[in-house]
N, C-alpha and C positions, 0 to 999 in steps of 0.2 A: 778618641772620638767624642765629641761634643753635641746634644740637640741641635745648639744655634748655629754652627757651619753645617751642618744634614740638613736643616729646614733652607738655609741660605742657601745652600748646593740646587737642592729640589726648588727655588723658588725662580732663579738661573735660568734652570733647564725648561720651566713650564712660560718662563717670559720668552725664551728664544724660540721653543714651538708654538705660542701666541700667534707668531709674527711669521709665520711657514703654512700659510692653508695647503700648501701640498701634503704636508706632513701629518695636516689635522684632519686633512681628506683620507689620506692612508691608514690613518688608525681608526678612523670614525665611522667611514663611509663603506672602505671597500672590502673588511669581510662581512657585512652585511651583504651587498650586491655581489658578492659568490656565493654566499649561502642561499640568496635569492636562485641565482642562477642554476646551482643546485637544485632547488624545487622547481624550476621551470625546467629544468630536463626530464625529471621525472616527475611530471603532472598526471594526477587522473591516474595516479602508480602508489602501492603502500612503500614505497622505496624508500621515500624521503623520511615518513613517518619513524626509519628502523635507522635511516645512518645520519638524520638530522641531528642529535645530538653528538656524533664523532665531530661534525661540518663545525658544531658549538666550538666542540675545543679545538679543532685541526688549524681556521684561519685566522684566528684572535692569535693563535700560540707563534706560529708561523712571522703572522706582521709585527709580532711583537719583538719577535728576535731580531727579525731587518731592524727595525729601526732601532731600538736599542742600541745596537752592535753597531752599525754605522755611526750614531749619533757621538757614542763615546770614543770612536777610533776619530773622528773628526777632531775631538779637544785633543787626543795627542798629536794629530800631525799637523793643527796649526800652529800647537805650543802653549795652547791653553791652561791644558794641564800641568805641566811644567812650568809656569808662572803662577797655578793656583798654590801647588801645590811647594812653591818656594814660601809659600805662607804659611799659618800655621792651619791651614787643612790638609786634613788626612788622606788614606788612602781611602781608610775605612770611613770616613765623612762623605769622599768623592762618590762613592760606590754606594753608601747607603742614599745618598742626596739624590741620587738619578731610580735607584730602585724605587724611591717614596714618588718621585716627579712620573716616572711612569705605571707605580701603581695606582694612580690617581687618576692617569690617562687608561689604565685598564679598566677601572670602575665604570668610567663613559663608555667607553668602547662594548662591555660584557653589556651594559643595558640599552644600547642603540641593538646590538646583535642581538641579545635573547629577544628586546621589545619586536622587533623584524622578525626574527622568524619565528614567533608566535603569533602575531596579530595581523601580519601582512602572508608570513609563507604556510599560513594555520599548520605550525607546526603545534602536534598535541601533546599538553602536558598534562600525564597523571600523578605526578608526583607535587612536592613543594615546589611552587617558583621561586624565595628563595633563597631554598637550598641550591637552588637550580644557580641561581646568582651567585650563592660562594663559593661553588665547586668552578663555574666558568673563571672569574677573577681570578683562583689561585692559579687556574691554568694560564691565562694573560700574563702572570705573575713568575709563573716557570719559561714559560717565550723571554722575558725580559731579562729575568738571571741566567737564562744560558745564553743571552744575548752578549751580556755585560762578559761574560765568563770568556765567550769566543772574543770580544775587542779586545782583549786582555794579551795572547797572543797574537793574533792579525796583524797584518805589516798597512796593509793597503782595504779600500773597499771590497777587490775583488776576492781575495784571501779570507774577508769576512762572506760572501758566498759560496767560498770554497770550503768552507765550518760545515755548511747544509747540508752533503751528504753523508758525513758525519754525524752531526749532533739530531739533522730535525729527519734526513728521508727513512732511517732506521728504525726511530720512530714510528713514524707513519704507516712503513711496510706491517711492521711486528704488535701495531696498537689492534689490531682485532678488525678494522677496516674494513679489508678485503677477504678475509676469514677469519672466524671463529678462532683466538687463540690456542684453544684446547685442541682444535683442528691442524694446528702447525708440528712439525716435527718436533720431535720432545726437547734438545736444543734451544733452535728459535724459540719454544714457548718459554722455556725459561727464561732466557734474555730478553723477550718481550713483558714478561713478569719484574724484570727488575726495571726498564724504563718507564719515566713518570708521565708519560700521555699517555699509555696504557690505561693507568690509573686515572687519567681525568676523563677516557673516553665511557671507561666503566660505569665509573658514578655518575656522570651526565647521562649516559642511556639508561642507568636506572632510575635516577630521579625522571627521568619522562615518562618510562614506562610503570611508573611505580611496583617495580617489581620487589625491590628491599627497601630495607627500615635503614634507618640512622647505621645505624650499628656495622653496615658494609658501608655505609659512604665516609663515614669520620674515619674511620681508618686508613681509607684512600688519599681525603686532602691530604692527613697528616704526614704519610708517605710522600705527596708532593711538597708539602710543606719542609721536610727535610730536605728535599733537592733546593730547592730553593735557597735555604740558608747553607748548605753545602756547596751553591753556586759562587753566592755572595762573598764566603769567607775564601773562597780561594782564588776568584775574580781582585777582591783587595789583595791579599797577598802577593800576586802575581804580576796584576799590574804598572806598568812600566810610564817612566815618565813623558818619552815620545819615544814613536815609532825609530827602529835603526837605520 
């Protein structure tokens, strides 16, 4: 692996979604306008106040994985990939280039979403904004590597939707959402304890609520931060030159 084919990889991928407003609407736009729409369901309700922060990490992580995991299954089934990678880029150049191209599109993304539903859906922060902002990104950031991870095996687009109740709705069930962790059967709580949006929902409700200091949140990124590069290395390793 090399900087200048990573930088050259990521620089590809952010010229190809330049020139895709569907794409730049998808990542930009629309989980802002669910999180909106989340606070317009429950208006004039302390509701949003308590799960607006899960909504932080739930639709950023979510679109992150779509499109990632499409975006990458696309360079193997036109043959992209297999003619980059007849040159001297990597696996682990290809896979870091598209991590950097969309961590970059997470950075946009985590502050069109926090700036929305602060300022527009007066969601209330007591905590650091932010910290509020590094905790959302890493989570962008875990959408994206388990995006990369699921195009890795995937045959087709639809097989990359068919990762979701897999990798993202288990998640979602078991991240504290709809109950209280410690409220789940001792099992699920455990298993919900080991997946990493658990952890981004945690530290996002706390940093709103200001209910803990540093000292519960860096522990959390770092925990997703480990998924992430456990996404990454096994996503290179795995990945295949095109689809069979």
């Amino acid at each position: 692996m090399t900087p200048t084919r990573t930088l050259a990889t990521a620089a590809r991928v952010l010229l190809q979604i330049r020139n895709d407003p569907r794409t730049i609407a998808l990542l930009l736009v629309v989980p802002s306008l669910l999180i909106g729409l989340v606070a317009w369901i429950f208006d004039e309700t302390p509701v949003f106040d308590r799960i607006g922060p899960a909504m932080l990490a739930l639709f950023p992580f979510i679109v992150m994985f779509l499109v990632a995991s499409i975006s990458t299954l696309r360079e193997r089934r036109s043959g992209t990939l297999e003619r980059l990678l007849s040159m001297p880029l990597g696996r682990g150049d290809f896979i870091l280039g598209y991590t950097l191209a969309f961590g970059i599109l997470a950075v946009a993304q985590t502050a069109v979403a926090v700036t929305y539903a602060t300022l527009v859906c007066g969601l209330e922060i007591d905590g650091s904004v932010w910290l509020l902002f590094v905790v959302a990104i890493a989570d962008a950031l875990l959408g994206t590597s388990l995006g990369l991870l699921a195009s890795a095996f995937a045959r087709t687009e639809f097989q990359v939707v068919q990762f979701m109740p897999v990798v993202v709705f288990p998640q979602i069930l078991l991240g504290g959402i709809f109950l209280p962790r410690d409220q789940l059967p001792n099992v699920l709580e455990t298993i919900g304890d080991w997946m990493p949006l658990s952890h981004a929902i945690d530290a996002l409700t706390a940093v709103a609520t200001g209910d803990e200091d540093t000292g519960y949140i860096w522990p959390r990124v770092f925990f997703i931060g480990c998924w992430i590069v456990g996404a990454i290395v096994v996503g290179s390793l795995t990945l295949r030159r095109r689809t069979g």
